[in-house]
C-alpha positions as CSV (number, residue, x, y, z in Angstrom):
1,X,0.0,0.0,0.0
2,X,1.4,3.2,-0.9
3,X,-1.5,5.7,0.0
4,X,-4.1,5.4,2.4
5,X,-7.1,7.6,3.4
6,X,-7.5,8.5,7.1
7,X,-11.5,9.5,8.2
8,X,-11.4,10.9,11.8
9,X,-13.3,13.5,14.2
10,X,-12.8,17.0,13.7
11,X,-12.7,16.6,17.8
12,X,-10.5,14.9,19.7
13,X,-13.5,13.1,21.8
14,X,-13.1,12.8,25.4
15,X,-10.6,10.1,26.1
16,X,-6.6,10.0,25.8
17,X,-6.7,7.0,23.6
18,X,-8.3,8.7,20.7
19,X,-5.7,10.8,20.4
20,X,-2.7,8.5,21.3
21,X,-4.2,6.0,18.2
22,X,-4.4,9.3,15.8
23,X,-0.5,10.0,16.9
24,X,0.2,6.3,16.8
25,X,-1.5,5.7,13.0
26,X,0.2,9.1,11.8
27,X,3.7,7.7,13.0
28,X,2.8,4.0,11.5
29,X,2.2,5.4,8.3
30,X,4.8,8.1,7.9
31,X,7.6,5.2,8.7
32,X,6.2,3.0,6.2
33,X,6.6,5.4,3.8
34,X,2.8,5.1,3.1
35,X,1.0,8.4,1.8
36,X,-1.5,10.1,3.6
37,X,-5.0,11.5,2.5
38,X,-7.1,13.2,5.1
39,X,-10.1,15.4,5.6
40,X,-7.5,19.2,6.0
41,X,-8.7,19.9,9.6
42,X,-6.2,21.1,11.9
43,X,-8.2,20.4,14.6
44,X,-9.3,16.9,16.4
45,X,-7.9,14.1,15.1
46,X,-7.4,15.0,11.9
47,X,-4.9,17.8,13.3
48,X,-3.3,15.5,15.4
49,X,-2.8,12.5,12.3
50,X,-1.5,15.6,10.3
51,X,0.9,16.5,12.9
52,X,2.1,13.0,13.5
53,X,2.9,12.8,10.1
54,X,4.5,15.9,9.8
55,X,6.7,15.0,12.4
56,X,7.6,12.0,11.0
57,X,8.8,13.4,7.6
58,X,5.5,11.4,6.0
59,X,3.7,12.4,3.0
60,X,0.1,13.9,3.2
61,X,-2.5,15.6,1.1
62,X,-5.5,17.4,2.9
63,X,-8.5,18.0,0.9
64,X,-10.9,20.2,2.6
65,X,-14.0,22.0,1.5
66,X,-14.1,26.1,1.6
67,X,-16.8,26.2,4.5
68,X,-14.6,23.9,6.5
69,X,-11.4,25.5,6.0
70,X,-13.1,28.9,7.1
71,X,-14.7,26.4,9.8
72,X,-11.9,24.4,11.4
73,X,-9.1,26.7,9.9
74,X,-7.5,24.2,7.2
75,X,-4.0,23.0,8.4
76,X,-1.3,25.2,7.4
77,X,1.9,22.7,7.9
78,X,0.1,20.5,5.1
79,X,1.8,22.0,1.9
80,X,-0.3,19.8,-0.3
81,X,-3.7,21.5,0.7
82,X,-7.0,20.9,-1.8
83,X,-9.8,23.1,-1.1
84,X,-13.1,21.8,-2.8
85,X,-17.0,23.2,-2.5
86,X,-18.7,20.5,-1.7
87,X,-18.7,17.5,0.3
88,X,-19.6,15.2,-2.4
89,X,-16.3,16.6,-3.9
90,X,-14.1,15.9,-1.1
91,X,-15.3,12.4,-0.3
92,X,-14.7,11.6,-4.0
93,X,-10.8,13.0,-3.9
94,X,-10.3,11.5,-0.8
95,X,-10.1,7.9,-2.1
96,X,-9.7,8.5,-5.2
97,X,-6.3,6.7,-6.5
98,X,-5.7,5.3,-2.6
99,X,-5.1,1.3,-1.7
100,X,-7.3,1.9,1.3
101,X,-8.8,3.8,3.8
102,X,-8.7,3.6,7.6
103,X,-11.8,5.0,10.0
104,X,-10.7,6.3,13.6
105,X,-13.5,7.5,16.0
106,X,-15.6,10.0,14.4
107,X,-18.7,11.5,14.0
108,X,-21.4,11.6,11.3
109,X,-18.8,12.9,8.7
110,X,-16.2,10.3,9.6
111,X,-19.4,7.6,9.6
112,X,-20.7,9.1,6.4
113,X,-17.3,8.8,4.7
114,X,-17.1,4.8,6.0
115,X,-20.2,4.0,4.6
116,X,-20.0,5.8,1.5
117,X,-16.5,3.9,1.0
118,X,-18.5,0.7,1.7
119,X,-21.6,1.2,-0.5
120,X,-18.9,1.7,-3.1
121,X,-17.5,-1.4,-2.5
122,X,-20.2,-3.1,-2.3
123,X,-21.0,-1.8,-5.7
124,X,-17.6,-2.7,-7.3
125,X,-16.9,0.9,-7.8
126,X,-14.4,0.7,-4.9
127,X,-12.2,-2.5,-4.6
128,X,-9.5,-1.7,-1.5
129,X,-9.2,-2.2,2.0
130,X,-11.8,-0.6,4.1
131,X,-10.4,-0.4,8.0
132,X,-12.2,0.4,10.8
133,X,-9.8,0.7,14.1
134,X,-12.0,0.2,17.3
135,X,-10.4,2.0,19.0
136,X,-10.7,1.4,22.7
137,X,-14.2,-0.6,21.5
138,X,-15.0,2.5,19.9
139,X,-17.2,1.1,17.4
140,X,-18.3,-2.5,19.0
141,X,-22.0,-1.0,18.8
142,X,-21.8,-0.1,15.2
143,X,-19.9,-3.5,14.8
144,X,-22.9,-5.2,16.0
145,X,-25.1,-3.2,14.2
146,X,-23.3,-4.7,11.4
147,X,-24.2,-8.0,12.4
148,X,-27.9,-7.6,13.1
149,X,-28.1,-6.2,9.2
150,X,-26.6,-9.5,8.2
151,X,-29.0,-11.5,10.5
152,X,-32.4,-9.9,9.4
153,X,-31.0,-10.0,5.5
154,X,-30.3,-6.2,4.5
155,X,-26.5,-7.0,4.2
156,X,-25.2,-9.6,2.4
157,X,-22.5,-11.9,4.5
158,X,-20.2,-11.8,1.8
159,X,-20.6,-7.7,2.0
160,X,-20.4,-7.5,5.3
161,X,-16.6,-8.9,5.2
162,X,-15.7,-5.3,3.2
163,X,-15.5,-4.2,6.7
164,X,-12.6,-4.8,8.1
165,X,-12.1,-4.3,11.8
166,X,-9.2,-4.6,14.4
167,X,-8.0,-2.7,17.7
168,X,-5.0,-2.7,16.4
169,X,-2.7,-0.6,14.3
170,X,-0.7,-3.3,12.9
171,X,-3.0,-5.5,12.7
172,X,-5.3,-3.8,11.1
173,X,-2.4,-2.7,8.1
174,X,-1.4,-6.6,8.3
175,X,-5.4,-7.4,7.6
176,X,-5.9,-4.4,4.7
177,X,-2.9,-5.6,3.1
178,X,-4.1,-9.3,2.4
179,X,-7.2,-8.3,1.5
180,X,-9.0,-9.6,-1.3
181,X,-12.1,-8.0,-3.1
182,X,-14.9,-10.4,-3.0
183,X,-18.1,-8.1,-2.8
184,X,-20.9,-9.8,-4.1
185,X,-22.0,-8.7,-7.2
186,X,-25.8,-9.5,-7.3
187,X,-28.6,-8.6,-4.7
């Protein structure tokens, strides 16, 4: 994998962890040489991913929409800065060309990002690792909701797989970089 992109909170949410996993990630990525994509914030996590990559001589490209960077004050040690009008833009640019993506604890735009990334999978439109690092069981309850769409028949099992989950950083990089499209194609 040479580029992955990074969905988190424009918060920092209310427990150490969040932001030690945002540091950790950053770090993992930068020494792996693999290139960042990210949402521009400089605040929340996404500040603190950018930072951690910044100080870890990594690559990274924000992309950011022009309410947001007025909003959340677009990060200004990211040289390679996009700035975009619409959100449908920046979710497009911010997998576009990637091997993957990775979710950290979020809110609805880090959820709605996820699950757009999925339903494109799902569609064959998108055909990389999608991470999810549950962080600190983060997202068991979502995990579950998972689950319960597979048991009442609104997910496929197959489709449900596109997921892929760990606590874990390396783990989770070890699981993304195995992975194997098999979304399945019909309803």
């Amino acid at each position: 994998m040479k580029s992955i992109a990074v969905f988190c909170g424009a918060n920092k949410g209310n427990k150490p962890c969040f932001e030690e996993a945002a540091t950790e990630l950053g770090q993992v990525l930068a020494q792996r040489s693999i290139h960042v994509v990210f949402g521009g914030g400089s605040v929340g996590l996404m500040g603190v991913l950018a930072d951690s990559v910044l100080a870890n001589h990594g690559s990274i490209t924000g992309i950011i929409t022009h309410q947001l960077n007025g909003l959340e004050l677009g990060h200004t040690g990211v040289k390679d800065m996009i700035v975009v009008e619409t959100m449908s833009e920046r979710r497009k640019l911010l997998i576009e060309g990637t091997d993957g993506i990775i979710t950290l604890p979020g809110g609805y735009g880090s959820l709605d990002e996820h699950f757009e990334a999925l339903t494109l999978a799902q569609l064959l439109q998108y055909q990389r690792p999608i991470g999810l690092l549950n962080v600190n069981g983060y997202y068991e309850p979502l995990i579950q909701m998972l689950d319960v769409m597979v048991e009442n028949g609104f997910l496929r099992p197959q489709n449900r797989h596109l997921c892929i989950v760990s606590d874990n950083i390396a783990d989770l990089l070890d699981k993304m970089k195995r992975y194997e499209h098999r979304a399945l194609e019909k309803w």
